[in-house]
Residue, then its C-alpha position, 0 to 999 in steps of 0.5 A: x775874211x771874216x763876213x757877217x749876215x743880219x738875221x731877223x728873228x720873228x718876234x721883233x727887229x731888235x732882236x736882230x743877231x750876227x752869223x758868223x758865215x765862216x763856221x755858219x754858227x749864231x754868235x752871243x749878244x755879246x758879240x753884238x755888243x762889242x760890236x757896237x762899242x765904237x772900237x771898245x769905248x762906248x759905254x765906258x767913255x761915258x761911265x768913266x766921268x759920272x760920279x759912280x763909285x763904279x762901273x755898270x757890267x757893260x762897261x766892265x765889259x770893254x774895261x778889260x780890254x784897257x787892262x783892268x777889271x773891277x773888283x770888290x773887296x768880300x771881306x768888306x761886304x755889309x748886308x745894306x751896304x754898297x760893295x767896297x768897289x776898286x780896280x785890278x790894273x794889269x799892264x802890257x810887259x811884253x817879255x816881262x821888260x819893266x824899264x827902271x823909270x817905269x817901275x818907280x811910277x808903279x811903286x809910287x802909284x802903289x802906295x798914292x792910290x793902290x793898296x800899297x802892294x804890286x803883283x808880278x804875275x804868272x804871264x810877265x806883267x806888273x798887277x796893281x790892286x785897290x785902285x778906286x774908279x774916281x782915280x783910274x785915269x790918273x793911274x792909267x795916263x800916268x803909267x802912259x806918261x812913264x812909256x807902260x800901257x795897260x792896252x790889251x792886257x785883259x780881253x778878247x785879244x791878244x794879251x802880254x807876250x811872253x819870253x826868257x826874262x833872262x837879259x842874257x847878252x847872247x844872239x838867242x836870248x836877244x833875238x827872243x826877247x826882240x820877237x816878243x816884242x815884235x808878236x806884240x806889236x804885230x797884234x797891237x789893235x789898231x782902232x783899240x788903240x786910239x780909243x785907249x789913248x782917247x780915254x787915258x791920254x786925251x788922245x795924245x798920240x805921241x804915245x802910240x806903239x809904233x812897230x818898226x819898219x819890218x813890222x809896219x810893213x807885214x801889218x799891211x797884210x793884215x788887209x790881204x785875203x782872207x787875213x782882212x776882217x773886212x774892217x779897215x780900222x781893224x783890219x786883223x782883229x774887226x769890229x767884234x776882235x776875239x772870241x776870247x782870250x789869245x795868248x803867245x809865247x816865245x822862247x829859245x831851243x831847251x828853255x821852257x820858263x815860259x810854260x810854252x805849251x800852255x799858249x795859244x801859239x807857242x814860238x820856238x825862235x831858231x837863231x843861226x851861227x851868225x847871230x840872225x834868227x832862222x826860223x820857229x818852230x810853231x804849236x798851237x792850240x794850249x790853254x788852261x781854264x776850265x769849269x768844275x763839272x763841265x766836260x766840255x771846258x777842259x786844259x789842254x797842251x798845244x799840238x806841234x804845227x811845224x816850222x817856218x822860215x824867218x820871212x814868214x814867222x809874223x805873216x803865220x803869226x796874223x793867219x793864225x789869229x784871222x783862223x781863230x777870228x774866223x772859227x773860234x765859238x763865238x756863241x758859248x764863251x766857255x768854248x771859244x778859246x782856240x784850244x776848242x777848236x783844235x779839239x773839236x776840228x783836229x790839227x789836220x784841218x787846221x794845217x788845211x785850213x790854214x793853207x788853203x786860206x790863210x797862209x799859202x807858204x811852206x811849213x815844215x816839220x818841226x825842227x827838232x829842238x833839245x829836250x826842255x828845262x823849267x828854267x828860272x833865273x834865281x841868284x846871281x847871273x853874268x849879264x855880259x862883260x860889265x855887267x850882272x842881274x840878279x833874280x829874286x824869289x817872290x813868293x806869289x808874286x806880292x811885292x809890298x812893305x820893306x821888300x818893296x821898298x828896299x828893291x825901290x831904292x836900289x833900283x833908283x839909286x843904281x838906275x836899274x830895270x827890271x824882268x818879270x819872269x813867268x814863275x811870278x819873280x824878278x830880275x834886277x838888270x844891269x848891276x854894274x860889276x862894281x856895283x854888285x857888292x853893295x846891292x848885295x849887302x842890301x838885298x840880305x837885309x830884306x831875306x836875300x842874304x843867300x840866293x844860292x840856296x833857295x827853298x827848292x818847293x818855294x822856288x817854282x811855287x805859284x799861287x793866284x790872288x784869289x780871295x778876297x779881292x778876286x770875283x771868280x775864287x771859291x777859296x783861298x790860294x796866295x794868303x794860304x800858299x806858305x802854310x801850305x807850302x810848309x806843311x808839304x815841306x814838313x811831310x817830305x822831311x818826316x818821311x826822308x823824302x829828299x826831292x822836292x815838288x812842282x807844287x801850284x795852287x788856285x782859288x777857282x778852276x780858270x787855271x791862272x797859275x797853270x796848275x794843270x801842269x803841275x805834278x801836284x796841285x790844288x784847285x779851288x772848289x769849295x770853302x776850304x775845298x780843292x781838287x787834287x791834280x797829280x802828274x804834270x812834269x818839271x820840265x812843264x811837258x805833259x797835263x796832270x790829272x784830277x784825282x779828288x774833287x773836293x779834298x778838305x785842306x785839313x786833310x791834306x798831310x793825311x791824304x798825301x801820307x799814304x801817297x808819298x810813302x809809297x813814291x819813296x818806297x817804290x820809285x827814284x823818279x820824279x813825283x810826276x813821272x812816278x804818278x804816270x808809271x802807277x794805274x789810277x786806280x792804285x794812285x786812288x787807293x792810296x788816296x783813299x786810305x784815309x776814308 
């Protein structure tokens, strides 16, 4: 249980701060802030009806946990003038799972009070952007009122739980997709909860998330031990919830769409002969943001737990949670991800920790797993017997103009849902076999005419928002990534260069496209200035490294010329591999050719 002590400073009571006793360190005035918010709704509750074009930093603050963040619009700053103020809006899609009805209230929130365009982004959910404060509520209680929620997409708490977006009909995929649900349920706030419906739907509770029988039952042991926070109305998250953001993933055995390793948990779901899942696999400790010329902040990849039998999977889940409660920095928030910990503590005293406190049942070692594909679902795909989906590539995940429209149409006209998947494209469930022919037909008039041969460099690209619209990004990523993509793909071919490359691009260093996974990537650091990170995997299995710290985009044929050329004359290995076989010193030399 998660235990806290007043601690008077000498120069006056109102400085009075919060120690947290389980790691003995003082937390952040905002910690204290959270903590007197009343479960997230004070000051926004009452900033979200005065006449403000926008919210005060405070209320941004709790914002987030309702899903959204403010933004401006740089492109529109004038010196005298107010910022061109509107909101990001994020929703919770637990596996990426977009029901058809759903999707046509985004489409028409879109293009009613939004900026015309909807984002699949690199964690399964729908973005929407230009949203003005005066118009938030209608747009959040309407996506209520449709059966989506924005609860606990952003913020100090578990966010959107990923899975294989694939609606394959088969024992694995159903029992994935059913757990990811299930995780999110499991780590729904219960206080937060009702303070989102309070807000967006006039406390209407009719459109609470309520879990199933199995999950009620093991949230009731978010009361036990050491798992209490000591906060009834919050019983695993308390008044203060995370030190940071939390995240979750879930797959089958050999698919790794999901970018497993880069979550605080990662959930391998093991399903028997019969049907029934046996147990997990778990790993812990993954995350990608990081700051520029900060040690400190760094990626990093999960470390292997173990396994667990099915009866324990969500009581390992909630102890996990209450560790990082517990023990997660709450003084430096560029230190407060889980993956810190693990870093700072080690997986040996987390096991401990975890089993002396937490959880006292068996873990077992990992069970072994087949080796891990990047999987992504494009094209045209065997649903069950009656049925077939069919991914669609979505550069950066920009829905918007005719191709937003178009996918509208089929979708209300065939009464379709759709998937989002990690890599930032969709899927179009449950097309009638009947009814495939037709889709088709429309599909190639919006440039899917031949889904079997997709551009390879496009196809696992990712880019972020990024400018203009983004606060953090130091430059661009998503307006620039075809271009960029392109003069890559030119200079492949120039030199008959027949494979393709893992490519990822960002504005800023918080890693939201997991470009540190990437056997080639870009990280904004500069006006027209990147990082240059080199050696991930394809199969998303080991970190890159940065090279060069701020690489002028003019220069990027002329900085990777050298490179490339002697990949293709000295290596038949894959990008990523081949940068791991060379000493850094000789990947630098090359690098530096053009100096």
């Amino acid at each position: 249980m998660i235990k806290v002590e007043k601690v008077k400073k000498k120069k006056d009571s109102a400085n009075e701060e919060t120690v947290c006793l389980a790691n003995g360190l003082e937390v952040s005035k905002f910690e204290n802030f959270k903590k007197s918010s009343q479960f997230l709704k004070e000051p926004l509750a009452t900033e979200l009806v005065n006449e403000s074009d926008h919210f005060t930093n405070d209320a941004v603050q709790l914002l987030k946990f309702h899903g959204s963040y403010q933004q401006d619009n740089r492109e529109n700053r004038r010196p005298g003038k107010s910022k061109d103020w509107q909101m990001m809006l994020r929703l919770r899609n637990p596996g990426g799972e977009v029901p058809g009805k759903l999707f046509l209230a985004l489409d028409e929130l879109s293009d009613k009070l939004g900026n015309g365009t909807l984002r699949a982004t690199t964690r399964q959910a729908f973005q929407m952007h230009g949203i003005r404060k005066e118009n938030l509520k209608e747009v959040i209680q309407t996506i209520v009122n449709s059966m989506g929620s924005t609860l606990a997409a952003c913020g100090d708490i578990n966010r959107n739980v990923m899975a294989p977006a694939a609606p394959f009909d088969s024992p694995d995929y159903n029992i994935a997709r059913a757990l990811a649900k299930r995780v999110a349920d499991l780590l729904t706030p219960m206080a937060g909860q009702g303070t989102f419906l309070e807000l967006w739907a006039d406390g209407d509770l009719e459109y609470t998330i309520k879990p199933d029988k199995d999950i009620e039952a093991i949230r009731k042991l978010q009361f036990k031990d050491n798992v209490f926070s000591g906060i009834k109305d919050e019983p695993l998250y308390g008044s203060t919830y995370l030190p940071r953001k939390f995240k979750c993933a879930v797959t089958v055995p050999g698919d790794n769409s999901v970018d497993l390793l880069t979550n605080d948990i990662g959930i391998v779901a093991f399903t028997s002969k019969d049907g029934n899942l046996e147990g997990c696999n778990f790993y812990v400790g993954g995350g990608m943001g990081r700051t520029h010329n900060n040690e400190e902040t760094f990626a990093r990849i999960a470390d292997p737990l173990g396994y667990v039998e099915e009866p324990d999977v969500y009581e390992l889940i909630q102890s996990i949670v209450a560790i990082q409660r517990d023990y997660g920095d709450r003084k430096s928030r560029k230190n407060s991800r889980m993956k810190y910990l693990l870093h700072r503590k080690g997986i040996k005293w987390f096991k401990k920790i975890l089993a002396d406190k937490y959880f006292k049942k068996e873990i077992k070692k990992i069970r072994k797993e087949p080796d891990k594909v990047l999987i992504d679902y494009l094209g045209w795909h065997k649903q069950n017997k009656t049925s077939h989906f069919v991914g669609l590539p979505l550069l950066s995940g920009r829905l918007s103009g005719e191709k937003k429209n178009t996918i509208t149409s089929i979708v209300k006209k065939y009464n379709l849902d759709l998937r989002l998947t990690p890599n930032q494209d969709i899927l179009l469930c449950n097309i009638l076999n009947k009814n495939k022919g037709e889709i088709q037909k429309s599909l190639s008039k919006i440039g899917y005419e031949n889904l079997e041969n997709i551009n390879e460099i496009q196809r696992h690209a990712l880019a972020c928002p990024a400018l203009p619209l983004c606060g953090l990004a130091m430059t661009e990523a998503e307006r620039i990534l075809p271009d960029v993509l392109k003069r890559i793909e030119n200079l492949l071919l120039d030199l008959k260069i027949q494979k393709t490359i893992l490519f990822r691009m960002t504005g800023c260093p918080n890693g939201c496209t997991r470009p540190y996974m990437a056997e080639l990537a870009l990280v904004g650091s500069g006006q027209n200035k990147y990082q240059l990170w080199l050696g991930g995997s394809k199969n998303l299995q080991r970190l890159a490294k940065p090279f060069l710290q701020r690489m002028e985009l003019n220069d990027l044929e002329k900085t990777l010329q050298p490179l490339f050329d002697h990949w293709k004359k000295s290596s038949d290995l894959d990008f990523g591999d081949f940068i791991n076989t060379q000493d850094e010193s000789s990947i630098l030399n090359l690098l530096n050719e053009i100096q």
